[in-house]
mmCIF file of the N, C-alpha and C atoms, coordinates in Angstrom:
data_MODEL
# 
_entry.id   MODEL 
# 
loop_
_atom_site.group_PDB 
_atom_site.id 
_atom_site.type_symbol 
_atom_site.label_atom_id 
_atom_site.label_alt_id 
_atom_site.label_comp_id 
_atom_site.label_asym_id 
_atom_site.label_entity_id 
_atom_site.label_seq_id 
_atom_site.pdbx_PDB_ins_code 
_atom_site.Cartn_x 
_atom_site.Cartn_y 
_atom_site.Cartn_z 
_atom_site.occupancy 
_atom_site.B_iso_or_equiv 
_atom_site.pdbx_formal_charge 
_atom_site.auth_seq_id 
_atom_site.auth_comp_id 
_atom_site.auth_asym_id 
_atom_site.auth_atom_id 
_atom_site.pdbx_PDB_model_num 
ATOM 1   N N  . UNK A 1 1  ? 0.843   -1.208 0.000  1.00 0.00 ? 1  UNK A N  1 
ATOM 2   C CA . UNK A 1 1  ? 0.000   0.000  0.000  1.00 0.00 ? 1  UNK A CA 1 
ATOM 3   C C  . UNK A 1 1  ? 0.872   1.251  0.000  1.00 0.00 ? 1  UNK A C  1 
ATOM 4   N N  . UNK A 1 2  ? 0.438   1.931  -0.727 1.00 0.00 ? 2  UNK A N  1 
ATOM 5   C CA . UNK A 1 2  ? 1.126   2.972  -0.663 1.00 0.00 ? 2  UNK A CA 1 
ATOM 6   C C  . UNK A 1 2  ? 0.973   4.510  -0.201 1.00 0.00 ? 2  UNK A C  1 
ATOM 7   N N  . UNK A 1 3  ? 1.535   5.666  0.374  1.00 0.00 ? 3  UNK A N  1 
ATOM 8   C CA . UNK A 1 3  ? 0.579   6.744  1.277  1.00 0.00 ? 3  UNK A CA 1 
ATOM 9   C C  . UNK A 1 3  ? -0.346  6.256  2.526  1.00 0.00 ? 3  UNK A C  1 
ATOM 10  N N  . UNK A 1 4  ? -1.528  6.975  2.680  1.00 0.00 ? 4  UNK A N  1 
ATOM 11  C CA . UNK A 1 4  ? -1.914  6.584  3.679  1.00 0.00 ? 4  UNK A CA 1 
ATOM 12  C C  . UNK A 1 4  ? -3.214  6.257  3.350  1.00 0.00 ? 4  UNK A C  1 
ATOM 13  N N  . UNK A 1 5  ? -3.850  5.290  4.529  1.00 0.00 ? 5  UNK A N  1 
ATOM 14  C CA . UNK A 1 5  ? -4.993  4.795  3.742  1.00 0.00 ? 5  UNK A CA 1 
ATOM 15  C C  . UNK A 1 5  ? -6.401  5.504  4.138  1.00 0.00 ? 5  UNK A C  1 
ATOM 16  N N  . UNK A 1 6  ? -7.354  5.920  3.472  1.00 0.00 ? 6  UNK A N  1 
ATOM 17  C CA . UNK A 1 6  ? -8.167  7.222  3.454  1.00 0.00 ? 6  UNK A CA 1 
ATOM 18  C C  . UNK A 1 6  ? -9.111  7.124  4.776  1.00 0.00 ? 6  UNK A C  1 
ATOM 19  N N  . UNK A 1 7  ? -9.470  6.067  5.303  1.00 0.00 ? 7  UNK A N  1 
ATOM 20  C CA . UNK A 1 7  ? -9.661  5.687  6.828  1.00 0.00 ? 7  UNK A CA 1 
ATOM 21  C C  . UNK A 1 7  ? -8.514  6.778  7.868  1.00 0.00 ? 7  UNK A C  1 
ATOM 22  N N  . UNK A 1 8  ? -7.469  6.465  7.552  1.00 0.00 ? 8  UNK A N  1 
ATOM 23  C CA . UNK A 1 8  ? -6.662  6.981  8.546  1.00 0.00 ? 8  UNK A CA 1 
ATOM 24  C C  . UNK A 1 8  ? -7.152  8.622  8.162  1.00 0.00 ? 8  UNK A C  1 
ATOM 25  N N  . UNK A 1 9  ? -6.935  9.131  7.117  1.00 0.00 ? 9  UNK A N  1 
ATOM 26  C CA . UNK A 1 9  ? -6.957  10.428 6.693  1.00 0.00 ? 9  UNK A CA 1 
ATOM 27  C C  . UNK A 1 9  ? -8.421  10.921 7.339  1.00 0.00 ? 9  UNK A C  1 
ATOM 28  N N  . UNK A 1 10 ? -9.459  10.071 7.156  1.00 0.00 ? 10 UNK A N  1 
ATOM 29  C CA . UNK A 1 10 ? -10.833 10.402 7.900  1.00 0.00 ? 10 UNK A CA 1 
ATOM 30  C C  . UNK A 1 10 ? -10.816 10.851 9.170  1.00 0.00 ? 10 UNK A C  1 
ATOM 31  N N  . UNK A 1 11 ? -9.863  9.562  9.953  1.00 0.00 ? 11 UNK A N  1 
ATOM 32  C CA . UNK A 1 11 ? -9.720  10.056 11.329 1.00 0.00 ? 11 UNK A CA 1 
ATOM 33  C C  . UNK A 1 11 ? -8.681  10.959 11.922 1.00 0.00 ? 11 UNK A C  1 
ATOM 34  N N  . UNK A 1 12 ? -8.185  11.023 11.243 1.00 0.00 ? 12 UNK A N  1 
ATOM 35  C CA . UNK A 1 12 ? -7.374  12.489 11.620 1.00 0.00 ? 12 UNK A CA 1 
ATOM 36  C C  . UNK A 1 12 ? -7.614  13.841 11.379 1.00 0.00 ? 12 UNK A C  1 
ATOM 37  N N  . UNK A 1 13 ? -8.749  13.858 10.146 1.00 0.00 ? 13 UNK A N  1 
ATOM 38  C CA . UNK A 1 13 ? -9.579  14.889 10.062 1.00 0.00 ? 13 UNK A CA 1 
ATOM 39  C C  . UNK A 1 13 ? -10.853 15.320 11.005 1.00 0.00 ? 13 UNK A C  1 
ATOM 40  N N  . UNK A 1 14 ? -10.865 14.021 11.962 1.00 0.00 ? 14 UNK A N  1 
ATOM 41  C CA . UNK A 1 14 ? -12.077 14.158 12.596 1.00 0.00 ? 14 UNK A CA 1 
ATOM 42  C C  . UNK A 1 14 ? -11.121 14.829 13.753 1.00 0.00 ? 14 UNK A C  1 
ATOM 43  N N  . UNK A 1 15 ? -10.363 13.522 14.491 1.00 0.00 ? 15 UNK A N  1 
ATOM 44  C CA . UNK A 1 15 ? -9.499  14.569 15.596 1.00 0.00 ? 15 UNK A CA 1 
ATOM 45  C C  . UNK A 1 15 ? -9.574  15.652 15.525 1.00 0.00 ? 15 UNK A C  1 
ATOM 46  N N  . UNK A 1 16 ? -8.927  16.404 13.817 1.00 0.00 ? 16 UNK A N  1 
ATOM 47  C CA . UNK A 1 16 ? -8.620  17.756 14.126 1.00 0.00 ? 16 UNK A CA 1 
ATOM 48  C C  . UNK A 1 16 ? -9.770  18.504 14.167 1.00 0.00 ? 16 UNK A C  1 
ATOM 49  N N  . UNK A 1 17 ? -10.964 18.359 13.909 1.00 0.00 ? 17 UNK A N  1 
ATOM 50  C CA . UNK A 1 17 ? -11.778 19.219 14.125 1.00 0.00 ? 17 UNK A CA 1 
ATOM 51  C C  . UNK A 1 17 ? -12.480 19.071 15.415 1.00 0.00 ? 17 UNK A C  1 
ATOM 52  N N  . UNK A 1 18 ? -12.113 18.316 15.907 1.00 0.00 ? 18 UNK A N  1 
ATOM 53  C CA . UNK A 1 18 ? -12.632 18.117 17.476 1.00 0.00 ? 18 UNK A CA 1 
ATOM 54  C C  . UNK A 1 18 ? -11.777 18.671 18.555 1.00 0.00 ? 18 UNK A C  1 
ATOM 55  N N  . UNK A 1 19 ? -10.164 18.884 17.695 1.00 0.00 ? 19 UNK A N  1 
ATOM 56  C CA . UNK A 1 19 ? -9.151  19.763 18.543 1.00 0.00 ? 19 UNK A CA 1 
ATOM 57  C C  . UNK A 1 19 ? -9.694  21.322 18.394 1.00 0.00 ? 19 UNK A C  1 
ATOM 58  N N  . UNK A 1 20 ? -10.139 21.552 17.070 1.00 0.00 ? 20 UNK A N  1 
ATOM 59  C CA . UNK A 1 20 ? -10.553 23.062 16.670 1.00 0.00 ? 20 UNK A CA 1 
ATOM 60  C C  . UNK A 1 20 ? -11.514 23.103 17.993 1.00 0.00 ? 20 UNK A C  1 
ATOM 61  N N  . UNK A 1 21 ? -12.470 22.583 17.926 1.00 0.00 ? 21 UNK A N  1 
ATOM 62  C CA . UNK A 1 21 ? -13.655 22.916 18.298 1.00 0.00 ? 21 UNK A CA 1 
ATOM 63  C C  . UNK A 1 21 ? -13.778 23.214 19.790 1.00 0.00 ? 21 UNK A C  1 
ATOM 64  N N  . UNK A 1 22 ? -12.544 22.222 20.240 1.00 0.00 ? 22 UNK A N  1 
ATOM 65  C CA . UNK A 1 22 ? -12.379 22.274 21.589 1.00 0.00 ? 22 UNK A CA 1 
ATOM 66  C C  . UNK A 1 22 ? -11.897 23.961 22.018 1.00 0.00 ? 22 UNK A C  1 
ATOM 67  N N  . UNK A 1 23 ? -10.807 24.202 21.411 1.00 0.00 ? 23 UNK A N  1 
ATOM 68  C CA . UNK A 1 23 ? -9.853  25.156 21.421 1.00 0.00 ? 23 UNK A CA 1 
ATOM 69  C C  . UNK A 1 23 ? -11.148 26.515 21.191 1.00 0.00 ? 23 UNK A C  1 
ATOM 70  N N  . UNK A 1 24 ? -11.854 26.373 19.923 1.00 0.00 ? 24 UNK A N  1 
ATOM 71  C CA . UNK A 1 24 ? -12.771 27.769 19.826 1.00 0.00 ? 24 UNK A CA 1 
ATOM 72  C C  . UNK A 1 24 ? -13.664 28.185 21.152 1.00 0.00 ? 24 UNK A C  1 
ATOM 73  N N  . UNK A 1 25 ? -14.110 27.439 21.683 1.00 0.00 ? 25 UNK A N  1 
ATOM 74  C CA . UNK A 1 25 ? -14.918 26.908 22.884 1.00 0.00 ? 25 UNK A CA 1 
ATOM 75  C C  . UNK A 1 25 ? -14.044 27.108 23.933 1.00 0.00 ? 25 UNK A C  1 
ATOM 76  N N  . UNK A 1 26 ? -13.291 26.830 24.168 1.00 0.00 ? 26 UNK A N  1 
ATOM 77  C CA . UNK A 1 26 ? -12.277 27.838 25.254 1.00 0.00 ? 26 UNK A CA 1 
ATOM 78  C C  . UNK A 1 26 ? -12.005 28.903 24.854 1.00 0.00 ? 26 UNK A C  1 
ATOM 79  N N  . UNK A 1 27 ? -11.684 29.463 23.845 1.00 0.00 ? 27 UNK A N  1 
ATOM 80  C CA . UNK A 1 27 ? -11.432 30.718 23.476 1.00 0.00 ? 27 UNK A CA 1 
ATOM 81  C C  . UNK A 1 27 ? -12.925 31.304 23.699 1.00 0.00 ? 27 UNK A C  1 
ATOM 82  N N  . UNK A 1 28 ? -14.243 30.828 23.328 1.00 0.00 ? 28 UNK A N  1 
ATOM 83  C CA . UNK A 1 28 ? -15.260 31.587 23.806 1.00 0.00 ? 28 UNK A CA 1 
ATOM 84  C C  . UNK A 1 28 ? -15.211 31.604 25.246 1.00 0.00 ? 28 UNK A C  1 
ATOM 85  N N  . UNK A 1 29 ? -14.998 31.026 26.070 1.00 0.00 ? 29 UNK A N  1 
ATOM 86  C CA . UNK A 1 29 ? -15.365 30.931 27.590 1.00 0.00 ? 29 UNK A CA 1 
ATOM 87  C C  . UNK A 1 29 ? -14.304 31.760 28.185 1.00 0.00 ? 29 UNK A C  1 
ATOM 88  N N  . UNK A 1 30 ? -12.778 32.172 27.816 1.00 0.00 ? 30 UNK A N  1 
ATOM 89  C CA . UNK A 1 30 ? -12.230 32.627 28.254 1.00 0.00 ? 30 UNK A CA 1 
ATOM 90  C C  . UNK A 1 30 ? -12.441 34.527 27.823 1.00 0.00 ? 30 UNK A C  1 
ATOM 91  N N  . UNK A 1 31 ? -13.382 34.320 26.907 1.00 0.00 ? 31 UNK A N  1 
ATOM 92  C CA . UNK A 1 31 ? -13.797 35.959 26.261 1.00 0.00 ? 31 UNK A CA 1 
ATOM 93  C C  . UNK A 1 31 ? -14.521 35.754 27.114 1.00 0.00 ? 31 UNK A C  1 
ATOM 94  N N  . UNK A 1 32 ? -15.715 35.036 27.879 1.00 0.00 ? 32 UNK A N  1 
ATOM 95  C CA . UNK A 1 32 ? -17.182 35.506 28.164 1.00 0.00 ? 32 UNK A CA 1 
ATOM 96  C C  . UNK A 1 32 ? -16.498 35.950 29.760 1.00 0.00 ? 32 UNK A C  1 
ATOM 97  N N  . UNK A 1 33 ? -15.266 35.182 30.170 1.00 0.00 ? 33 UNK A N  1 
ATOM 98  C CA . UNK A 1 33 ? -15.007 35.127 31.454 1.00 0.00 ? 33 UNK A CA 1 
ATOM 99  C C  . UNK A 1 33 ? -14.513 36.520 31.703 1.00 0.00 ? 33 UNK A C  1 
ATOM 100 N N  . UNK A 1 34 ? -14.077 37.454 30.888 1.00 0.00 ? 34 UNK A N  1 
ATOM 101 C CA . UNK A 1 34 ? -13.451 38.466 31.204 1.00 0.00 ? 34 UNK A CA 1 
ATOM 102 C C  . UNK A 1 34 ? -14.555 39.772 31.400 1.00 0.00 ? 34 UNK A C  1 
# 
């Protein structure tokens, strides 16, 4: 096989938007906190 296989690419696209999402969501709570 060669590259990576599009499963993996799925789930690393999911991670990262679950890292975004996390991160925006603290960034809102740390605006609302001030």
């Amino acid at each position: 096989k060669a590259g990576v296989d599009r499963e993996t690419i799925q789930e690393a696209v999911k991670v990262a938007s679950v890292i975004q999402a996390v991160g925006v969501t603290l960034d809102a709570e740390a605006v609302l906190a001030e």
